[in-house]
C-alpha positions as CSV (number, residue, x, y, z in Angstrom):
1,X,0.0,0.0,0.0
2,X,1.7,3.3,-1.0
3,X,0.7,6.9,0.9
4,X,2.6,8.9,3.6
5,X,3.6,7.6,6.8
6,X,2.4,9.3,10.2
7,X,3.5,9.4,13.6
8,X,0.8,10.4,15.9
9,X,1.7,11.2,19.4
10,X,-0.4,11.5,22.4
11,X,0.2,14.1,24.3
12,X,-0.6,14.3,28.2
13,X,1.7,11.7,30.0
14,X,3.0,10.6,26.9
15,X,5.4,14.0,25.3
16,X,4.2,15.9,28.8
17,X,5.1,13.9,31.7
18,X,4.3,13.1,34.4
19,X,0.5,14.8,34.5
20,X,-1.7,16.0,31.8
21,X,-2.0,19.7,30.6
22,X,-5.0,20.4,32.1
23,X,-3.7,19.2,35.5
24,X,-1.2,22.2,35.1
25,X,-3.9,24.8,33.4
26,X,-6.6,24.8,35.7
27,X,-4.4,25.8,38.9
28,X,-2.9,28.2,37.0
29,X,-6.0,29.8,36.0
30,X,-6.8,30.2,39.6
31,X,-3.7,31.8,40.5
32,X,-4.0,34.5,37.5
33,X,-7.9,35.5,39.1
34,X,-9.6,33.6,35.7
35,X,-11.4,30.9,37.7
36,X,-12.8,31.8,41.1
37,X,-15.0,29.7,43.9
38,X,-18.1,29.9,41.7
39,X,-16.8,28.6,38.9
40,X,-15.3,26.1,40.4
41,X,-18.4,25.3,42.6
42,X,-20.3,25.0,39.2
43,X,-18.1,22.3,38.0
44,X,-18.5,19.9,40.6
45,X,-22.5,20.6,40.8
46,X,-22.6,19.4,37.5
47,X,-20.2,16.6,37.8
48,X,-22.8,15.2,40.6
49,X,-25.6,16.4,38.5
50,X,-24.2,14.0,35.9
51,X,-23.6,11.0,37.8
52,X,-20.4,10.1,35.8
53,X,-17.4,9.1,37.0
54,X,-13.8,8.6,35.8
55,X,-11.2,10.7,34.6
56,X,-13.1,10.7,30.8
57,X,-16.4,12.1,32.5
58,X,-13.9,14.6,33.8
59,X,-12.4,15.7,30.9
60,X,-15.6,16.5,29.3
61,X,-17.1,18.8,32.1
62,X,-16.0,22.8,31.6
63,X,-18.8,23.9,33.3
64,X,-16.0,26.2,35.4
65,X,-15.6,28.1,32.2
66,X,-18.8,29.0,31.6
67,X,-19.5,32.6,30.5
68,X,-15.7,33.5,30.3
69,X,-13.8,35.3,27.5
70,X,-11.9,32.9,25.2
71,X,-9.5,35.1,23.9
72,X,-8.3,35.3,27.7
73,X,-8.3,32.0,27.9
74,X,-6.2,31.8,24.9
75,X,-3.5,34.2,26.3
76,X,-3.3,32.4,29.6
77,X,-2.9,29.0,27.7
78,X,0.0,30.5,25.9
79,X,1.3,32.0,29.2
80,X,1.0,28.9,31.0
81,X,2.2,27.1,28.3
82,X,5.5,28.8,28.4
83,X,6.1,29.0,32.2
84,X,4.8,25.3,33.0
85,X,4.0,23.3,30.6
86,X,7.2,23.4,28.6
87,X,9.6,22.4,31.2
88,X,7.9,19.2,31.4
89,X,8.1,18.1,27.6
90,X,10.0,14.7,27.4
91,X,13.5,15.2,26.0
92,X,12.7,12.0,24.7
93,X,9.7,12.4,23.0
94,X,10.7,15.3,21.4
95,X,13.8,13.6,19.5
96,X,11.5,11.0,18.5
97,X,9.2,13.2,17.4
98,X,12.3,15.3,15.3
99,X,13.5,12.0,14.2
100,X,9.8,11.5,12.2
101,X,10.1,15.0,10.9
102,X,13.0,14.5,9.4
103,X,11.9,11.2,7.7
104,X,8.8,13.1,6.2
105,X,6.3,11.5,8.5
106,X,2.9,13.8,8.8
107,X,3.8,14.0,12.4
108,X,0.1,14.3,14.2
109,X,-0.8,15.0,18.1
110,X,-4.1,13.4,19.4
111,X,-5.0,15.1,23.0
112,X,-8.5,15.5,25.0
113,X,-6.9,18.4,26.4
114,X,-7.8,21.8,25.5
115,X,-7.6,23.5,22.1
116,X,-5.7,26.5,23.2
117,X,-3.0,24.2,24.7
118,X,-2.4,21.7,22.4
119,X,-2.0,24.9,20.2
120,X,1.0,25.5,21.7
121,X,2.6,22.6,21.9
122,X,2.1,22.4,17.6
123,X,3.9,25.2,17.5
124,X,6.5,24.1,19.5
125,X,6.9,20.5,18.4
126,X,6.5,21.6,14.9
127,X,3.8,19.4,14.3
128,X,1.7,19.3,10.9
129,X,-1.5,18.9,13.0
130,X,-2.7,18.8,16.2
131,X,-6.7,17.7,17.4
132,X,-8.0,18.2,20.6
133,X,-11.2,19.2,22.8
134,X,-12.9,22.7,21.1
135,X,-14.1,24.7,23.4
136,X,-17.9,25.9,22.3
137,X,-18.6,29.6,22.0
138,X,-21.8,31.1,22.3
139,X,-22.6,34.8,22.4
140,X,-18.2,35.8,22.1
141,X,-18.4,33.5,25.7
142,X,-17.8,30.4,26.7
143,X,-20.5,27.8,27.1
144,X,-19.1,25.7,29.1
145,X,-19.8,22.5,26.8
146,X,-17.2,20.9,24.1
147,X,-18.0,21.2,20.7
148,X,-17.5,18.6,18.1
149,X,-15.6,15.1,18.8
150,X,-13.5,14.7,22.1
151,X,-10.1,12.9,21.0
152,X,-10.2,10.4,23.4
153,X,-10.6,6.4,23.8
154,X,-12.1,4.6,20.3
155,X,-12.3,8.0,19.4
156,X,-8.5,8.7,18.7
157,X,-8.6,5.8,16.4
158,X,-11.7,6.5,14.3
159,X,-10.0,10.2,13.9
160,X,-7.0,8.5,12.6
161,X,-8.5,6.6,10.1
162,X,-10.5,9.6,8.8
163,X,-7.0,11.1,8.5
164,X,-5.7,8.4,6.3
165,X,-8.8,8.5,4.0
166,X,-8.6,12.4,3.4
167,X,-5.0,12.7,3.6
168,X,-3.9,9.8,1.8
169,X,-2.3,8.3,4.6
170,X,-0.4,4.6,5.0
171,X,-1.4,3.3,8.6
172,X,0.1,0.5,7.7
173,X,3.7,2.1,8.0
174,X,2.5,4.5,10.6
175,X,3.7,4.8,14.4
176,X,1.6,5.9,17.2
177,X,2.7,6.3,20.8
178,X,0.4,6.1,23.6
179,X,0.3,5.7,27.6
180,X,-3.2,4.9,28.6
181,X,-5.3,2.0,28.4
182,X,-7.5,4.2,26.4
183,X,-4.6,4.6,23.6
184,X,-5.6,1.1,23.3
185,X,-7.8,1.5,19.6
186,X,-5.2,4.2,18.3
187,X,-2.3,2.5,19.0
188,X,-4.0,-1.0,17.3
189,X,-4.6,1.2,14.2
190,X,-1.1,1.3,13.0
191,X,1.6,-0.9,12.0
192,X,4.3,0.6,14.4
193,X,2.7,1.1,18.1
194,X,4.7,2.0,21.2
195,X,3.5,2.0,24.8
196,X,5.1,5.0,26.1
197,X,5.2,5.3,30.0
198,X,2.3,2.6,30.1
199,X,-0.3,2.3,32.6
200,X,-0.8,-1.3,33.8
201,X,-3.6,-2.3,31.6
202,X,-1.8,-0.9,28.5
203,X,1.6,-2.5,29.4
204,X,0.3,-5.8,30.0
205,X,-1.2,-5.7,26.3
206,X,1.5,-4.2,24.7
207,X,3.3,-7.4,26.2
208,X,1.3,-9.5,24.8
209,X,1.1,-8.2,21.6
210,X,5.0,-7.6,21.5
211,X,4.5,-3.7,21.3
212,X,7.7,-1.8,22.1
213,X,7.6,-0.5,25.7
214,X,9.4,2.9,26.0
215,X,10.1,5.5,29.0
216,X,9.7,9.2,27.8
């Protein structure tokens, strides 16, 4: 099968050790005055409202950023970004992620953290493309909702695919690197997965399927 290779690269735990982006944000954004006691009040309401658990449940609750200005938002990401976020990027990761470059891969990052931030890191990385969690706006505000398809789980790997097929991609001769259980579908979808950093679950299946097992 001829088409481009890819390397697509989780990014929270995986290129960003040892905690995810958000982890990092959301105190931040208390510290600069962005998110107050309210807000915050309002996201765990609705997390109970809910009556989801886990961290994916989580993930898709921004009730705390209801009603606030997105272009703030994006400043502070790329402030936070720059202070925090970029001391903890895997020296590791990032040569691997040269080293594809250089070969021509269409190097992609799959993250459900937030737009703004994985924004950043594109820039940084020098990645060709980067999908994460969109933030909805309604009214110039935030709604406090995601808009469109979380990358996250199953997810990742449908996204992928949808890549190859518009992009005239080779998955076959594609890498992936992943460090959740939930990279599980993703990192399946190529011919080159890595268990980067791996949780139990996903190290115990990458042994059993003879996956490479690397520390970023």
């Amino acid at each position: 099968m001829s088409g481009q290779p890819a390397a697509i690269f989780d990014v929270d735990r995986t290129l960003v050790v040892p905690s995810s982006m958000e982890k990092v944000f959301v105190p931040f954004l208390i510290r600069r005055g962005y998110l107050r006691a309210p807000d915050l009040a309002r996201y765990v309401l609705l997390y109970l409202a809910r009556g989801l658990g886990g961290d994916s449940s989580a993930a898709q609750n921004k009730a705390h950023l209801q009603g606030k200005d997105p272009g703030e938002l994006e400043r502070l990401a790329a402030e936070c970004f720059r202070i925090k976020i970029l001391p903890r990027i895997s020296a590791e990761g990032r040569r691997r992620l040269d080293d594809h470059r250089r070969k021509g891969h269409l190097v992609v990052l799959l993250t459900g953290s937030l737009e703004p931030l994985a924004a950043q890191i594109q820039q940084e990385m020098g990645a060709d493309l980067a999908l994460a969690a969109r933030l909805e706006v309604k009214n110039g505000a935030l709604s406090g909702e995601l808009e469109g398809r979380r990358p996250y789980g199953a997810e990742k790997a449908r996204l992928v695919r949808e890549l190859a097929q518009t992009n005239g991609l080779n998955l076959d001769d594609s890498y992936a690197y992943g460090d959740h259980h939930s990279d599980y579908d993703l990192l399946d979808a190529v011919g080159h997965p890595h268990a980067v950093n791996p949780d139990h679950q996903l190290r115990r299946r990458a042994t059993e399927r003879g996956w490479p097992i690397l520390q970023f």
